[in-house]
C-alpha positions, 0 to 999 in steps of 0.5 A: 500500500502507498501513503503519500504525506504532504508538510513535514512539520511535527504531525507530518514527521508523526506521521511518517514515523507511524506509517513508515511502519505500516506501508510498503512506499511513503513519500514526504512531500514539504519545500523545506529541503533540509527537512525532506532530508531530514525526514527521509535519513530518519524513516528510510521514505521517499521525499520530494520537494515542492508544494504539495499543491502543484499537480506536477509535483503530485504527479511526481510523487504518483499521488494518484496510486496512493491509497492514503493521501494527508496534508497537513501542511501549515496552510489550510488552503493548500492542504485543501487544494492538495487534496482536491487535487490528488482526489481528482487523479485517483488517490482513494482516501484523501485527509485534510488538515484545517484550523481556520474556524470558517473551515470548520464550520462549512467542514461537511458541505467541503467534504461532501463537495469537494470530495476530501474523505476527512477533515480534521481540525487540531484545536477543535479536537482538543476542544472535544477532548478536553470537554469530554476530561471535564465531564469525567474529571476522575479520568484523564482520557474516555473511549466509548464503544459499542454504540455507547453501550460501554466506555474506557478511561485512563485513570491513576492509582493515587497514594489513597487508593483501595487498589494500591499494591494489590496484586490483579487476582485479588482485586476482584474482592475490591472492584466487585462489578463487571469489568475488565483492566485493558492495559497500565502504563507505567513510567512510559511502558505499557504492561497488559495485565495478568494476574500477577501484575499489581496496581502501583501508585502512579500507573495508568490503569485502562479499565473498561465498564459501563457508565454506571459502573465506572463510577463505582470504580472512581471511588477505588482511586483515591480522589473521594471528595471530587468523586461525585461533584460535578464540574460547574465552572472554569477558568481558562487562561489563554484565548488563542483557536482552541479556547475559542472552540472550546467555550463554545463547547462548554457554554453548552452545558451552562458552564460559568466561564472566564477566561484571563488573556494578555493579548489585548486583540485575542481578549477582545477577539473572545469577548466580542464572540462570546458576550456572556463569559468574563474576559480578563485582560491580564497575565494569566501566569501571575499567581497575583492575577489568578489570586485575585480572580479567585482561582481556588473557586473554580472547579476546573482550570484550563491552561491553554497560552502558547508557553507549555512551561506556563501551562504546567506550571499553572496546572501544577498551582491549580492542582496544589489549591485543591481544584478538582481537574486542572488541565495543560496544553502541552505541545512539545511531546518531549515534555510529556513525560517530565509532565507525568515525572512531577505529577501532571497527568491532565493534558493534551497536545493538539497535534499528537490527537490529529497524529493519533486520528489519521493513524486510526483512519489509515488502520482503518483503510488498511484493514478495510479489505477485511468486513470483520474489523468494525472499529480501531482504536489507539491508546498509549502513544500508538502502542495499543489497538483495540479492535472491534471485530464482528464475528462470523461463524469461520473464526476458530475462537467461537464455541470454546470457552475463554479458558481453554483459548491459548490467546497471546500474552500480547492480547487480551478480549476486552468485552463481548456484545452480543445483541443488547447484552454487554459481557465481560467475559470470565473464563467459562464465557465463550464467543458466539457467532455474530458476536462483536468482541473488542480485544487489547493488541499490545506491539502486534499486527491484528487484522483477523479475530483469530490472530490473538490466538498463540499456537492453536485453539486449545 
C-alpha cells in the first residue's frame, strides 16, 4: 500500500514515523529541503520537494496510486487544494488538515463537495477532548464503544487508593462489578495485565465498564471528595483557536466561564464572540492575577497560552489549591513525560490527537479489505489497538470457552456484545457467532479475530 504525506512539520514527521511502519512506499512531500532530508535519513521514505499543491509535483510523487493521501501542511488552503487535487487523479482516501474556524464550520458541505474523505481540525479536537476530561474529571482520557453501550478511561492509582499494591487476582474482592483492566502504563511502558501484575501508585490503569459502573470504580482511586461533584465552572487562561472552540463547547452545558488573556486583540477577539463569559485582560501566569480572580473557586482550570512551561506550571498551582481537574496544553511531546515525572497527568497536545486520528483512519483503510474489523482504536502513544471485530461463524475462537483459548500474552478480549447484552467475559464465557468482541493488541499486527490466538485453539 502507498501513503503519500504532504508538510513535514511535527504531525507530518508523526506521521511518517507511524506509517513508515505500516506501508510498503511513503513519500514526504514539504519545500523545506533540509527537512525532506531530514525526514527521509530518519524513516528510510521517499521525499520530494515542492508544494504539495502543484499537480506536477503530485504527479511526481504518483499521488494518484496512493491509497492514503494527508496534508497537513501549515496552510489550510493548500492542504485543501492538495487534496482536491490528488482526489481528482485517483488517490482513494484523501485527509485534510484545517484550523481556520470558517473551515470548520462549512467542514461537511467541503467534504461532501469537494470530495476530501476527512477533515480534521487540531484545536477543535482538543476542544472535544478536553470537554469530554471535564465531564469525567476522575479520568484523564474516555473511549466509548459499542454504540455507547460501554466506555474506557485512563485513570491513576493515587497514594489513597483501595487498589494500591494489590496484586490483579485479588482485586476482584475490591472492584466487585463487571469489568475488565485493558492495559497500565507505567513510567512510559505499557504492561497488559495478568494476574500477577499489581496496581502501583502512579500507573495508568485502562479499565473498561459501563457508565454506571465506572463510577463505582472512581471511588477505588483515591480522589473521594471530587468523586461525585460535578464540574460547574472554569477558568481558562489563554484565548488563542482552541479556547475559542472550546467555550463554545462548554457554554453548552451552562458552564460559568472566564477566561484571563494578555493579548489585548485575542481578549477582545473572545469577548466580542462570546458576550456572556468574563474576559480578563491580564497575565494569566501571575499567581497575583489568578489570586485575585479567585482561582481556588473554580472547579476546573484550563491552561491553554502558547508557553507549555506556563501551562504546567499553572496546572501544577491549580492542582496544589485543591481544584478538582486542572488541565495543560502541552505541545512539545518531549515534555510529556517530565509532565507525568512531577505529577501532571491532565493534558493534551493538539497535534499528537490529529497524529493519533489519521493513524486510526489509515488502520482503518488498511484493514478495510477485511468486513470483520468494525472499529480501531489507539491508546498509549500508538502502542495499543483495540479492535472491534464482528464475528462470523469461520473464526476458530467461537464455541470454546475463554479458558481453554491459548490467546497471546500480547492480547487480551476486552468485552463481548452480543445483541443488547454487554459481557465481560470470565473464563467459562465463550464467543458466539455474530458476536462483536473488542480485544487489547499490545506491539502486534491484528487484522483477523483469530490472530490473538498463540499456537492453536486449545
Amino acid at each position: 500500500m502507498k501513503a503519500v504525506i504532504v508538510g513535514g512539520g511535527k504531525v507530518g514527521n508523526l506521521l511518517c514515523e507511524e506509517l513508515s511502519a505500516s506501508y510498503d512506499e511513503v513519500t514526504i512531500i514539504e519545500t523545506n529541503e533540509k527537512l525532506v532530508n531530514k525526514i527521509i535519513e530518519l524513516y528510510d521514505i521517499q521525499g520530494i520537494t515542492g508544494n504539495g499543491a502543484n499537480y506536477n509535483v503530485l504527479e511526481e510523487a504518483d499521488a494518484g496510486l496512493s491509497d492514503m493521501f494527508i496534508a497537513v501542511t501549515t496552510s489550510d488552503e493548500i492542504n485543501i487544494i492538495s487534496c482536491i487535487t490528488a482526489k481528482q487523479m485517483g488517490a482513494k482516501y484523501t485527509i485534510a488538515r484545517i484550523r481556520n474556524p470558517e473551515y470548520t464550520k462549512t467542514k461537511e458541505f467541503l467534504k461532501k463537495s469537494l470530495g476530501i474523505d476527512l477533515m480534521l481540525n487540531p484545536e477543535y479536537e482538543a476542544a472535544k477532548l478536553i470537554n469530554s476530561m471535564l465531564k469525567y474529571p476522575s479520568a484523564n482520557k474516555i473511549e466509548t464503544f459499542g454504540e455507547n453501550k460501554v466506555k474506557m478511561i485512563e485513570a491513576i492509582i493515587k497514594e489513597g487508593s483501595l487498589l494500591k499494591d494489590v496484586p490483579l487476582i485479588d482485586s476482584k474482592e475490591i472492584i466487585d462489578f463487571p469489568a475488565v483492566v485493558c492495559l497500565v502504563e507505567r513510567k512510559g511502558e505499557v504492561i497488559v495485565p495478568r494476574g500477577d501484575y499489581i496496581f502501583r501508585v502512579g500507573d495508568k490503569v485502562h479499565i473498561t465498564a459501563s457508565e454506571e459502573h465506572l463510577k463505582k470504580f472512581y471511588k477505588l482511586l483515591g480522589d473521594k471528595e471530587n468523586i461525585n461533584k460535578k464540574i460547574s465552572s472554569t477558568l481558562i487562561i489563554g484565548a488563542g483557536k482552541l479556547s475559542h472552540y472550546l467555550i463554545g463547547l462548554l457554554q453548552e452545558s451552562n458552564m460559568y466561564i472566564k477566561n484571563i488573556e494578555i493579548d489585548e486583540n485575542k481578549a477582545r477577539f473572545i469577548s466580542q464572540e462570546y458576550p456572556d463569559i468574563d474576559v480578563i485582560l491580564a497575565d494569566g501566569s501571575d499567581r497575583e492575577v489568578l489570586i485575585e480572580e479567585g482561582i481556588e473557586t473554580f472547579d476546573s482550570c484550563i491552561a491553554l497560552t502558547g508557553f507549555d512551561e506556563e501551562n504546567i506550571i499553572i496546572s501544577l498551582y491549580a492542582n496544589k489549591l485543591g481544584i478538582k481537574k486542572s488541565i495543560a496544553k502541552i505541545n512539545r511531546n518531549s515534555l510529556t513525560q517530565i509532565a507525568e515525572d512531577i505529577g501532571l497527568y491532565s493534558f493534551i497536545t493538539p497535534k499528537r490527537i490529529v497524529g493519533d486520528i489519521i493513524a486510526k483512519h489509515s488502520k482503518s483503510q488498511q484493514c478495510s479489505k477485511v468486513p470483520a474489523i468494525e472499529n480501531i482504536y489507539r491508546i498509549a502513544n500508538n502502542q495499543v489497538e483495540l479492535i472491534e471485530f464482528k464475528i462470523n461463524s469461520t473464526s476458530k475462537i467461537i464455541n470454546t470457552p475463554l479458558k481453554n483459548l491459548k490467546i497471546n500474552s500480547n492480547s487480551l478480549i476486552a468485552f463481548i456484545i452480543r445483541g443488547d447484552n454487554l459481557i465481560f467475559p470470565n473464563g467459562d464465557d465463550c464467543i458466539m457467532d455474530k458476536d462483536n468482541v473488542v480485544i487489547v493488541s499490545y506491539d502486534q499486527n491484528i487484522k483477523d479475530i483469530d490472530d490473538i490466538l498463540d499456537k492453536g485453539v486449545f
